[in-house]
C-alpha positions as CSV (number, residue, x, y, z in Angstrom):
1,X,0.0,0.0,0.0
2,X,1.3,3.4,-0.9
3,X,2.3,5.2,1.9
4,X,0.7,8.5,2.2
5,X,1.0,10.8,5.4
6,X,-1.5,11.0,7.8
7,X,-1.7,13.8,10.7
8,X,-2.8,12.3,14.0
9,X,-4.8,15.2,15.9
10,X,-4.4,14.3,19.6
11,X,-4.5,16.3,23.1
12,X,-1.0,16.7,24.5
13,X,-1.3,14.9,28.1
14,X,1.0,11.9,28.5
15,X,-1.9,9.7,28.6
16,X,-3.0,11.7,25.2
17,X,0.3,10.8,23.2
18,X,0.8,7.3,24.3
19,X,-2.9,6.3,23.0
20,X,-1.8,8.0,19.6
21,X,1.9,6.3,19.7
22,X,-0.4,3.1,20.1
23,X,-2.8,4.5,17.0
24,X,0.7,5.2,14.8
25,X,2.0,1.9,15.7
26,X,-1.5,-0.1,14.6
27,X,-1.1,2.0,11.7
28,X,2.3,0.7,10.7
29,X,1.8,-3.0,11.5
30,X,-1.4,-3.2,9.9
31,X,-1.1,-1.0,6.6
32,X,2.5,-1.8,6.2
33,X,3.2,2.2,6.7
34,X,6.3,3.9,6.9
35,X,6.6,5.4,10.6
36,X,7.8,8.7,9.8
37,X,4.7,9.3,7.4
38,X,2.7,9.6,10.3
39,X,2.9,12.7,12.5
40,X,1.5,13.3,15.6
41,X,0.0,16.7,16.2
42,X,-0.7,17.4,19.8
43,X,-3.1,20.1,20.7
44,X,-4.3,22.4,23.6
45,X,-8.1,21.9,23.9
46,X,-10.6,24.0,25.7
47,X,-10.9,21.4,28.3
48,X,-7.3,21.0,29.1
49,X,-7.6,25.6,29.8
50,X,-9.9,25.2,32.2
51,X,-8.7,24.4,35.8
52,X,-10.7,26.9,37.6
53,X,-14.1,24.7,38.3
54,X,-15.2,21.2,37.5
55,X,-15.7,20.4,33.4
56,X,-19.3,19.8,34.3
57,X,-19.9,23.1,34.9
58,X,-18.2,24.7,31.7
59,X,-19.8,22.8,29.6
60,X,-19.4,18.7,29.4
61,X,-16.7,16.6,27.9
62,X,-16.9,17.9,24.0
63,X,-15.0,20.4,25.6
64,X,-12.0,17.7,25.2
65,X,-11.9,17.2,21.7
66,X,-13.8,20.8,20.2
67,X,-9.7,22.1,18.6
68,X,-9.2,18.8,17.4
69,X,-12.7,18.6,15.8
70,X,-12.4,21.7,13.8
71,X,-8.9,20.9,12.9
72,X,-10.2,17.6,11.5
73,X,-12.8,19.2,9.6
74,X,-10.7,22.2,8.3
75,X,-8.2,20.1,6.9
76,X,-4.8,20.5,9.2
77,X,-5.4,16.9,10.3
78,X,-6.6,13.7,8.6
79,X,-7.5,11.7,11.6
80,X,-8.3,12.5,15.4
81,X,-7.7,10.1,18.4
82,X,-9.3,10.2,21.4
83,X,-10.4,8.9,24.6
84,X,-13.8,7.6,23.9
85,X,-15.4,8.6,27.1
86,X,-14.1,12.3,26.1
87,X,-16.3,12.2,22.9
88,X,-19.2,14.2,23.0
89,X,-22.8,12.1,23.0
90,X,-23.8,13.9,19.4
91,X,-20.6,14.4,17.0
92,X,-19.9,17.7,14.9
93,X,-21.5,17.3,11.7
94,X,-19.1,15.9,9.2
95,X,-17.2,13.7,11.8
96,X,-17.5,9.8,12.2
97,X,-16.0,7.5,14.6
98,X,-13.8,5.8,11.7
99,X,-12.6,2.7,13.5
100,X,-11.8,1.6,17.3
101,X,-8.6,-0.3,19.0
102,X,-8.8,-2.9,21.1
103,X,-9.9,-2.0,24.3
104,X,-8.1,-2.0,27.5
105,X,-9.1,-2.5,31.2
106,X,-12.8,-0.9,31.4
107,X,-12.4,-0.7,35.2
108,X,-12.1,1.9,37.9
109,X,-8.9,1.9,39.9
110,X,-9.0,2.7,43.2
111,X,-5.6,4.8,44.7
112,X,-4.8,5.3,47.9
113,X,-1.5,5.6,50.3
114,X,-4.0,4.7,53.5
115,X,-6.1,1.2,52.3
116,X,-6.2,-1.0,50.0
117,X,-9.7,-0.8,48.7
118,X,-12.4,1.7,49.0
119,X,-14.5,0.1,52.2
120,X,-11.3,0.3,53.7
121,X,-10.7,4.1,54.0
122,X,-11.2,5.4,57.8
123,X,-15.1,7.3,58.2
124,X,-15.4,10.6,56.6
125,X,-11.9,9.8,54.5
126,X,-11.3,12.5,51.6
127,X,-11.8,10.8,48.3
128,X,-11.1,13.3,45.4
129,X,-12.2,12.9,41.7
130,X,-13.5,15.1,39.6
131,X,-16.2,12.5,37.9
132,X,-19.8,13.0,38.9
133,X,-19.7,9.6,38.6
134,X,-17.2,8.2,40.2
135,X,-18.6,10.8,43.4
136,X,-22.0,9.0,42.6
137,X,-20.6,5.4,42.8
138,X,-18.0,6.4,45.8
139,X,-21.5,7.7,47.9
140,X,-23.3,5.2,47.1
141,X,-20.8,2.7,48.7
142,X,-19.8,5.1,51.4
143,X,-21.9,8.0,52.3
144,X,-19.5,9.0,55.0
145,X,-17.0,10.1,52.6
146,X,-16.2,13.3,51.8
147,X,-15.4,14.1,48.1
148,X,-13.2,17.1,46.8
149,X,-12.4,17.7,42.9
150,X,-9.4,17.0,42.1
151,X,-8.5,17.7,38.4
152,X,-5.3,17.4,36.3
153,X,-3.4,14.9,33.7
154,X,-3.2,10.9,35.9
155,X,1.0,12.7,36.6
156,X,-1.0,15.3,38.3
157,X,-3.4,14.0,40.3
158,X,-1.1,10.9,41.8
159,X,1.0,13.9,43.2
160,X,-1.9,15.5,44.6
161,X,-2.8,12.0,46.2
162,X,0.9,11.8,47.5
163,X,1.1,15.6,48.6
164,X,-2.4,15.0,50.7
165,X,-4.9,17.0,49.3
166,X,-7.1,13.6,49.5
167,X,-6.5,10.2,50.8
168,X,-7.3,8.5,47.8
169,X,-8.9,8.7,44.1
170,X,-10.6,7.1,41.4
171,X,-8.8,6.5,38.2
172,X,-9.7,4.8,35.0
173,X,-7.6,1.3,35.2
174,X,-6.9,1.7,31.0
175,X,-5.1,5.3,31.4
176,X,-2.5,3.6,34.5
177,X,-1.8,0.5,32.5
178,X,-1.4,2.9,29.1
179,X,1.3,4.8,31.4
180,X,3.0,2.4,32.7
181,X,1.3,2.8,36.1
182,X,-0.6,0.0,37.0
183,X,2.0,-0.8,39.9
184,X,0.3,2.5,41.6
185,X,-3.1,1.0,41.8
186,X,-4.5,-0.4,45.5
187,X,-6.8,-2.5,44.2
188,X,-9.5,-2.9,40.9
189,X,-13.5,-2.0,41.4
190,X,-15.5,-4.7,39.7
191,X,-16.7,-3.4,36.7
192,X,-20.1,-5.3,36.7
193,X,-20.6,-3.9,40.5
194,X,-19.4,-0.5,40.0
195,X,-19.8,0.4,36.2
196,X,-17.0,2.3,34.1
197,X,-18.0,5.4,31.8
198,X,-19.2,4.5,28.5
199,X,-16.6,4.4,26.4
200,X,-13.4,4.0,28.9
201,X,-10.6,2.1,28.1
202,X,-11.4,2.7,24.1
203,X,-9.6,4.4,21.9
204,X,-11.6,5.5,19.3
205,X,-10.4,7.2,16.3
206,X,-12.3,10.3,14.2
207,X,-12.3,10.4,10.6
208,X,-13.9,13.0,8.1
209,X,-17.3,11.5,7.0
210,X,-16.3,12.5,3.3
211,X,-12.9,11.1,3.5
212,X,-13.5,7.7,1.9
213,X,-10.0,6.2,1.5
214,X,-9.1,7.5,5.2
215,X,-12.4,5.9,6.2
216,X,-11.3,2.4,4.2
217,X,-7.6,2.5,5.8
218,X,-8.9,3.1,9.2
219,X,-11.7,0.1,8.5
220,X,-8.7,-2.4,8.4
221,X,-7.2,-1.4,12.2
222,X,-10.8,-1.7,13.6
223,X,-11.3,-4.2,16.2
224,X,-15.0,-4.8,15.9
225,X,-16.1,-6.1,18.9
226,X,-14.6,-2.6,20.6
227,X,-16.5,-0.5,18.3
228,X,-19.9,-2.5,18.5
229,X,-19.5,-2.2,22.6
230,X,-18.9,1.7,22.1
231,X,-22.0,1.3,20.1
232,X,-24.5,0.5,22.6
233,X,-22.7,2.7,24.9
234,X,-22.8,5.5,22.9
235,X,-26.5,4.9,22.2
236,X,-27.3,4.5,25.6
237,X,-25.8,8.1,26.2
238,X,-27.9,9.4,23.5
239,X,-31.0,8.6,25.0
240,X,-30.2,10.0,28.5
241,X,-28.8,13.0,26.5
242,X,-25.2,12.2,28.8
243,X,-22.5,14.3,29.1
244,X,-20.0,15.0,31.9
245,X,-23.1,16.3,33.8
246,X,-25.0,13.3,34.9
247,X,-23.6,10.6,36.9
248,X,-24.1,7.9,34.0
249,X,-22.1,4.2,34.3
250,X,-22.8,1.7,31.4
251,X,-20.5,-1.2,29.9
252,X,-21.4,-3.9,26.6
253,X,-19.8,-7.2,26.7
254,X,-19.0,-9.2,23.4
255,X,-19.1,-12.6,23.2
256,X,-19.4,-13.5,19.6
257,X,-22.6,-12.7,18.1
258,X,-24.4,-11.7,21.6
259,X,-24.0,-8.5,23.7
260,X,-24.9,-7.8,27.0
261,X,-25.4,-4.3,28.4
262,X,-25.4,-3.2,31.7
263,X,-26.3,0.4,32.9
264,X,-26.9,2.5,35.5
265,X,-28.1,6.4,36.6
266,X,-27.5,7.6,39.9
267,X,-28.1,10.5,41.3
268,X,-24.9,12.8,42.1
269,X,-25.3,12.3,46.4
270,X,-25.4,8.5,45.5
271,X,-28.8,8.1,47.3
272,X,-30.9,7.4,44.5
273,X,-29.8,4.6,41.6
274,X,-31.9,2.3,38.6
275,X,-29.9,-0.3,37.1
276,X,-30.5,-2.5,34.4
277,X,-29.2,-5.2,32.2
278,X,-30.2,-6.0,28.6
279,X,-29.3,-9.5,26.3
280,X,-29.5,-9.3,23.0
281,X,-27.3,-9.9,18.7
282,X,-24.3,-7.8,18.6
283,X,-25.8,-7.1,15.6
284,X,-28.5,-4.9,17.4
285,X,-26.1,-3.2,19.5
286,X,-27.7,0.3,19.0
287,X,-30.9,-0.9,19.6
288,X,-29.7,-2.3,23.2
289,X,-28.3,0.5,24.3
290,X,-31.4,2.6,23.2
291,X,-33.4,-0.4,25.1
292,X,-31.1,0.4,28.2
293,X,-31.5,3.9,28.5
294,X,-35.7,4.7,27.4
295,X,-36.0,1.7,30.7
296,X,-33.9,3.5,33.1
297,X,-34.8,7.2,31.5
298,X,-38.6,5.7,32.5
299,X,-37.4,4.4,35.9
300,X,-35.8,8.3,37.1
301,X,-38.6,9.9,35.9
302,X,-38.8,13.3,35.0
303,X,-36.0,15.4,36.9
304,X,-33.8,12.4,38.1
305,X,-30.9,14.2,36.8
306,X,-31.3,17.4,38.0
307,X,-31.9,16.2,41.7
308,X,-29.0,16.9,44.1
């Protein structure tokens, strides 16, 4: 295959350019492409500026990939890579989720220098995390806790953990291992008992929607039962319109040609939770998800989200 260049849009966190080191190499083993045709073009987005107050408040987690977005559509990059928890619920028009790599660890990692696992921490422990979710879950488990935001790259908030500010965090189990940091974990939440963000430990990579021969190289890297899970996630989000501002927790699990779904809302003291889980052909994976969220969008009723 002729080798062509291709610009890799990515965030400039560690975590950021060791997912698109991981999308360059793919590239090369698959395709057969010369390394140095592919450059990686690290980027400051909106949600990286903003340290002042939670991303919840300033406007959800597009706020993560908006520069790379409109450098993907404007033409300074052919592809973007991102996070897929970070991708907005409803994509900029003319963007498409091209193709996924295989996914890592979905779990939560628990960190702490005090216990080893979360029902360990003394009463009224500082837990810090800037997830409504994660704050959900950790409530939920333990309303004695007391829970602080703590934002920054995975560098940054390990230090805060060491330096004190809290006695432990929440981190996504696919960002430690990416880094080379799994040795810092205390212990692994069960994913099926406490439920990752949709999306997390995926890599999903965005493509122009017109770009047909981009769209046809990326096809060949996909790993297909990554990017029918991030289906039904996705889907599920759509329904309960989420976004960093709802406390949200839903995973899909291939095996072969059946999916299973599991989801769950909560509200963001942790008092308040619907669950459910769904069975169905991978083949129907956005119509699980859907199935997932109009049940537990029925279940909260109206205002569930909004409740404090």
């Amino acid at each position: 295959m002729q080798s062509l260049p291709i610009r890799i849009g990515t965030r400039g966190s560690p975590l950021a350019l060791a997912q698109a080191e991981e999308t360059r190499r793919t590239l090369v083993t698959v395709l057969g492409l010369d390394p140095e045709a592919i450059a990686i073009v690290p980027m400051r987005t909106t949600g990286d500026r903003i340290t002042d107050r939670p991303i919840a408040e300033a406007g959800g987690k597009g706020l993560f990939t908006k520069e790379i977005d409109e450098a993907l559509l404007d033409g300074r990059i052919d592809i973007g890579v991102h996070s897929a928890k970070d991708m907005a619920t409803r994509l900029p028009d003319g963007i498409v989720i091209a193709a996924c790599l295989k996914r890592e660890d979905v779990r939560d990692a628990f960190v702490s220098p005090l216990a080893k696992r979360l029902e360990d921490l003394p009463r009224g422990a500082v837990v810090g995390t800037s997830s409504l979710r994660r704050r959900a879950l950790a409530l939920r488990a333990r309303p004695d806790l007391r829970i602080v935001d703590l934002r920054g790259n995975v560098d940054t908030r390990l230090r805060k953990i060491a330096a004190g500010e809290a006695q432990a965090t929440l981190l996504a189990a696919a960002g430690l291992i990416r880094l080379g940091l799994s040795d810092r974990v205390s212990s692994f939440l069960d994913a099926l008992a406490w439920l990752p963000a949709p999306g997390q430990g995926a890599i999903a990579i965005a493509a122009r929607e017109d770009d047909v021969a981009m769209r046809q190289r990326l096809a060949a890297i996909d790993d297909r039962p990554t990017s029918a899970a991030l289906v039904a996630e996705r889907a599920f989000l759509a329904v309960l319109d989420g976004s960093c501002r709802t406390p949200i927790g839903g995973l899909a699990q291939i095996d072969g040609a059946r999916l299973s779904f599991s989801g769950i809302i909560v509200t963001i003291d942790g008092i308040d939770a619907h669950e459910t889980t769904i069975n169905g052909p991978t083949s129907d994976a956005t119509g699980i998800g859907r199935q997932a969220g109009t049940e537990l969008l029925r279940r909260g009723g109206p205002g569930f989200f909004t409740r404090r």
